[in-house]
N, C-alpha and C positions, 0 to 999 in steps of 0.2 A: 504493500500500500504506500502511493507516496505521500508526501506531509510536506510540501511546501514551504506556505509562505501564511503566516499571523494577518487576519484582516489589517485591511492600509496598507500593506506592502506594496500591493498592487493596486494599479490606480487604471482603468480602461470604458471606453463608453461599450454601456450595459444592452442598451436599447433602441432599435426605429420605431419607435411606436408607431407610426404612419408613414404611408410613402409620400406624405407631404412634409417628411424632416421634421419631424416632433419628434427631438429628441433626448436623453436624459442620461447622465454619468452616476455611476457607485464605485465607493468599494469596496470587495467582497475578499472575500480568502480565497486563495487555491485551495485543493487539495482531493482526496478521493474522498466518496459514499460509497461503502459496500453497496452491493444489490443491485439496483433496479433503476440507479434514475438515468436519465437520459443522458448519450454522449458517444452522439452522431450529428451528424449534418455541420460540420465547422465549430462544434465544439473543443474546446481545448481539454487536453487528455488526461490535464489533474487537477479539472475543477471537482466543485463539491459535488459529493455522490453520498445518498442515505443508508445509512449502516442498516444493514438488514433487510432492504427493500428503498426501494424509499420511505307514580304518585298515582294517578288516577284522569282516565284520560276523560278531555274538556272536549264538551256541545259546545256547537259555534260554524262558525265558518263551513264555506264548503270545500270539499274536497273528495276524501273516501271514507264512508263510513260500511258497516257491515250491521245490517238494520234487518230484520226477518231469516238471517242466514242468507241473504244477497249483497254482494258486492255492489256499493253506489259511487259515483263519479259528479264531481262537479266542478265548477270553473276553475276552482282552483285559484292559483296566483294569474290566472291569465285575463284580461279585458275580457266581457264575451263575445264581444266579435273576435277578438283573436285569438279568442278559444275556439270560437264555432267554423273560423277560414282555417286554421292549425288539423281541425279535428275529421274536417273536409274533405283536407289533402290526407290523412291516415298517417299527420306526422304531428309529433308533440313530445317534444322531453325539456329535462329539469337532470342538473350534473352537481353533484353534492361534492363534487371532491376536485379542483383541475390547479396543476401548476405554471399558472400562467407567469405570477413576477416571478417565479423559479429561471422558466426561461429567460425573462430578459435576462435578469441579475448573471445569470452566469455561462451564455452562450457569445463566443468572442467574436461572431457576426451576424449577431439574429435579424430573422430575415421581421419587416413589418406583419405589424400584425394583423393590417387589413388586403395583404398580400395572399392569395392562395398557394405555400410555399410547400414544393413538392418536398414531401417526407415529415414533414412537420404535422403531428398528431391532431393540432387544434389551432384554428386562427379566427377569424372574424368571417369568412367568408363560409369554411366546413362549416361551422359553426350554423352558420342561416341555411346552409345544405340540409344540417342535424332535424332542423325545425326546435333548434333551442332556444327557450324562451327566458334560462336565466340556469346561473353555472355558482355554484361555490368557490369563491376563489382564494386559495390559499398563499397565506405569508408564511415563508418555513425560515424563522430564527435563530439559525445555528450554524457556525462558522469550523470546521474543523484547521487546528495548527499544530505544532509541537506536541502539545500536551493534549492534545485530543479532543473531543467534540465540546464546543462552550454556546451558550446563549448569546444574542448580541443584538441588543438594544438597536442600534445604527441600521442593523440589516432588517430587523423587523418594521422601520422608517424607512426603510428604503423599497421595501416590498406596498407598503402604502402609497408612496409614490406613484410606484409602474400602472397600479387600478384606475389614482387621479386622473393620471396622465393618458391611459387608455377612455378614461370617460371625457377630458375633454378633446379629445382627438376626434373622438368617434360617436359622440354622444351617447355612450354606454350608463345607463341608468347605475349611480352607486345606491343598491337598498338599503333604507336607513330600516324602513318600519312599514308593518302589513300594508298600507296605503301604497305604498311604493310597487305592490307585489302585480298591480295591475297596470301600471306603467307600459305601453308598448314599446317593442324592440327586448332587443335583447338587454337583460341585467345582471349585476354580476352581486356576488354576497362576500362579503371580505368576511377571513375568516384566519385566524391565529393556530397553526399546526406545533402546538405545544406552548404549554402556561411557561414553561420557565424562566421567559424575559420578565415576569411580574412577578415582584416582590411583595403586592400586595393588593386586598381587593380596593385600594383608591387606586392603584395604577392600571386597573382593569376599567374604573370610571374614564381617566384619561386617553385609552384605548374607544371605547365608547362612544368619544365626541369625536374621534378621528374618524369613527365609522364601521367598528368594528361590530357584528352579530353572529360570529359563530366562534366557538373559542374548543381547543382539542388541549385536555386536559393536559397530556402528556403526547412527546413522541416516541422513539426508540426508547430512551434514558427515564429514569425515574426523577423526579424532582419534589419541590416540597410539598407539594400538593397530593402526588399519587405515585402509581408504583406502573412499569410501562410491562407492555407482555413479550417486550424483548430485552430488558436491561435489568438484572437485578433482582431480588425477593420482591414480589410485590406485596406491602403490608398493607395494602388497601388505600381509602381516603385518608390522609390526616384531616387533624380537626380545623386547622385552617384550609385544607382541601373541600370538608362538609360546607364551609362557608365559604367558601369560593362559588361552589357549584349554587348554593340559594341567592347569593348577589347575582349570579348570573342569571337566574331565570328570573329574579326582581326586575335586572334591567330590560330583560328581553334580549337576552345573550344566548342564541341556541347553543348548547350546551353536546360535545363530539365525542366520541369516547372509543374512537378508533385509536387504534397503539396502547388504549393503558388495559394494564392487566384488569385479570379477569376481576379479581378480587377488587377493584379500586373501581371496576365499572358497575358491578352489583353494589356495592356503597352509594355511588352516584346514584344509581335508579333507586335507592330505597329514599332518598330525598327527592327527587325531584317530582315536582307537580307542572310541568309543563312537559310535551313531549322532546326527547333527546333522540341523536342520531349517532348510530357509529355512520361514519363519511362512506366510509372506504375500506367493505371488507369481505370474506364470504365465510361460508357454514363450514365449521372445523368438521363435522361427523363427515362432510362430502369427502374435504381434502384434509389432513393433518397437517395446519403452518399456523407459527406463531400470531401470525396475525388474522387467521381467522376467529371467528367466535363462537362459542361452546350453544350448546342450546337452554341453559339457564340465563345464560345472557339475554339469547334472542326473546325467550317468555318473557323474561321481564321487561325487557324491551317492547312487547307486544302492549303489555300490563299499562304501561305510562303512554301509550299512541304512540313510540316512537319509528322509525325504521332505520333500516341497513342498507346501505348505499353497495352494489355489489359493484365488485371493483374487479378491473382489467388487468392489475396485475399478476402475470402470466402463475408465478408459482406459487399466488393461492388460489388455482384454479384446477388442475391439474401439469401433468407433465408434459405436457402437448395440447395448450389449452385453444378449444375453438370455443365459439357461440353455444354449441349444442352441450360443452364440456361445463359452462357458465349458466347455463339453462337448466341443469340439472342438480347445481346449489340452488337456484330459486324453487327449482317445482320441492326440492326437500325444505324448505323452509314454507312452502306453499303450505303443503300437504300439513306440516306440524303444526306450526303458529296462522298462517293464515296469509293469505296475498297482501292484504293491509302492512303488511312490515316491511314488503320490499319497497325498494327503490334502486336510482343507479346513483354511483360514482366511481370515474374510472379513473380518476388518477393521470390521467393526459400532461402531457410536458412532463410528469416525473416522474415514467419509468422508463426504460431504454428499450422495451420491444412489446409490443399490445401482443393479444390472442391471435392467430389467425383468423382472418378474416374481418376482423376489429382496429384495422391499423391506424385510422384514425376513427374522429367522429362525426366526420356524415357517413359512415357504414353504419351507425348506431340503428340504422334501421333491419340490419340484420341479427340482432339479440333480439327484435321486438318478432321476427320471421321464427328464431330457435323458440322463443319462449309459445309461441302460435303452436310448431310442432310437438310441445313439452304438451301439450291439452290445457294451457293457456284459453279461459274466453278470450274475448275484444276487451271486454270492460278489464279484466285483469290484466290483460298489458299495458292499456291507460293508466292504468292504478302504479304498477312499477315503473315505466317510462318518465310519469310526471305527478301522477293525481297524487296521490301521497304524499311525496316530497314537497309539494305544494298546501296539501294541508298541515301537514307540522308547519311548516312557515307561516304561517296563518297565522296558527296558534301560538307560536313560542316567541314570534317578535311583537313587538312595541307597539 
């Protein structure tokens, strides 16, 4: 593994945001992430890579409910005309997990992002291919140097940046709060991929007014808050992790619980009264990886309206993962807990190679074709493509 160079070492412009030269400089650490994250297409060969990969549920809103033992569907976060011209075409999704400031911050000639840039997993243009009407966007915090992987304040400010600078480029809606969720065009959800830049829940308020509505407890690492299900003994929530995760649904901070251990995510759902989401994961029983999750997880996550964002990264899918290989963690999480808990998030810009057939996301209409041939109705593939994912948002923001 190499180990470079300590953030500021290097100093390089991060991003085109557009190809009308809106553009923006950071700096970032070199160095490697085990796993999965991307580093192709004019990447440099020792930027950061991710170790390892990369209450009671509330009447309200519409979205999906399960009322007489039938699955319902409703607008969801979308306008309804632009749910009912989305629903028309037989396209409509919602992406809980994508590394977009991932990309700029650390690709040494990223192509724009309203460019449709061959090999490039996700941009502005797949993206209106998708029929995607609004994406998770994640800031991931962590710099690896000498001494190994650290938090850092600067790079989690600099991943807010690239969103800004993506929404006024391109008029890309930033959602603050449920009002926002009907906004048309495409909108993005900023989201915090590990608590450990916060040292406390006022600095989670300061986050807050910057924009921030999704916040992931932990990543790989354990930190003061909770225990990760790749780094360490996981000893659950601590007590300022319990009050972490109740300011956050106070604020209307969707609350992620992808990466942290099992035990630290059973703690969260045993507090929380709004519904929570793992981003980006799939069903440990299908595939055996760390980072998928257990089926006590998934129950109780069913228990609070939450759902599981099923994720593209290839090796928690199987060993040779296609669409039908990805289809068959949903129909098992179908069959158990019920279609209400899925959702998607693939994890796009950061991992280094999707599923077959998955390679970017305007194919995303091919998991909605495998989940068809899984005995999928129509309304249940609405329900994991968007409608869900769309009703937690409803619910859990401001």
């Amino acid at each position: 593994m190499r180990r470079d160079a300590a953030l500021g070492s290097q100093s390089f412009n991060f991003a085109t945001i557009s190809s009308a030269n809106f553009t923006a400089t950071a700096e970032v650490a070199r160095g490697d992430r085990r796993g999965e994250k991307v580093n192709k297409g004019g990447r440099r060969a020792g930027y950061v890579q991710r170790a390892g990969e990369k209450a009671e549920r509330r009447g309200g809103p519409p979205g999906v409910r399960c009322r007489g033992g039938r699955l319902q569907t409703g607008g969801g976060g979308l306008g309804r005309a632009a749910h009912h011209r989305r629903r028309a075409r037989g396209v409509m999704f919602i992406d809980l997990h994508e590394d977009i400031a991932h990309y700029f911050l650390t690709s040494l000639s990223p192509q724009p992002f309203d460019v449709d840039a061959e090999g490039r997993q996700s941009d502005l243009p797949k993206l209106r291919r998708a029929g995607a009407d609004l994406v998770v966007a994640a800031v991931f915090p962590f710099v690896n140097s000498y001494s190994g992987w650290s938090p850092n304040l600067q790079l989690a400010l600099e991943g807010f940046k690239v969103y800004y600078s993506l929404s006024d480029a391109h008029g890309v809606k930033i959602v603050e709060g449920r009002g926002d969720l009907a906004a048309p065009g495409l909108k993005l959800l900023v989201s915090l991929e590990g608590a450990d830049v916060l040292s406390s829940v006022d600095d989670l308020r300061l986050f807050f007014r910057l924009g921030l509505r999704a916040l992931g407890l932990t990543w790989n690492l354990g930190n003061k808050w909770g225990g990760s299900c790749c780094g360490g003994r996981d000893r659950g929530l601590s007590e300022e992790g319990y009050g972490l995760v109740e300011a956050a649904q106070r604020m209307g901070v969707l609350v992620d619980l992808a990466h942290a251990g099992e035990r630290t995510a059973l703690d969260a759902l045993d507090v929380a009264r709004r519904p929570v989401v793992v981003s980006h994961a799939n069903a440990a029983a299908v595939h055996n990886h760390r980072r998928n999750v257990g089926d006590e997880v998934l129950k109780r996550l069913r228990d609070v309206g939450g759902v599981i964002g099923l994720t593209f990264i290839p090796s928690t899918i199987s060993a040779d993962p296609t669409p039908r290989d990805l289809a068959k963690h949903a129909r098992y999480i179908r069959d158990k807990f019920g279609a209400e808990v899925l959702a998607v998030g693939t994890d796009y810009l950061g991992i280094s190679t999707a599923p077959r057939g998955l390679e970017s996301v305007d194919k995303i209409s091919r998991l909605a074709e495998a989940l068809r041939e899984a005995g999928f109705s129509r309304e249940e593939v609405e329900a994991v493509m968007w409608a869900n994912a769309a009703r937690v948002l409803r619910e859990a923001l401001p």
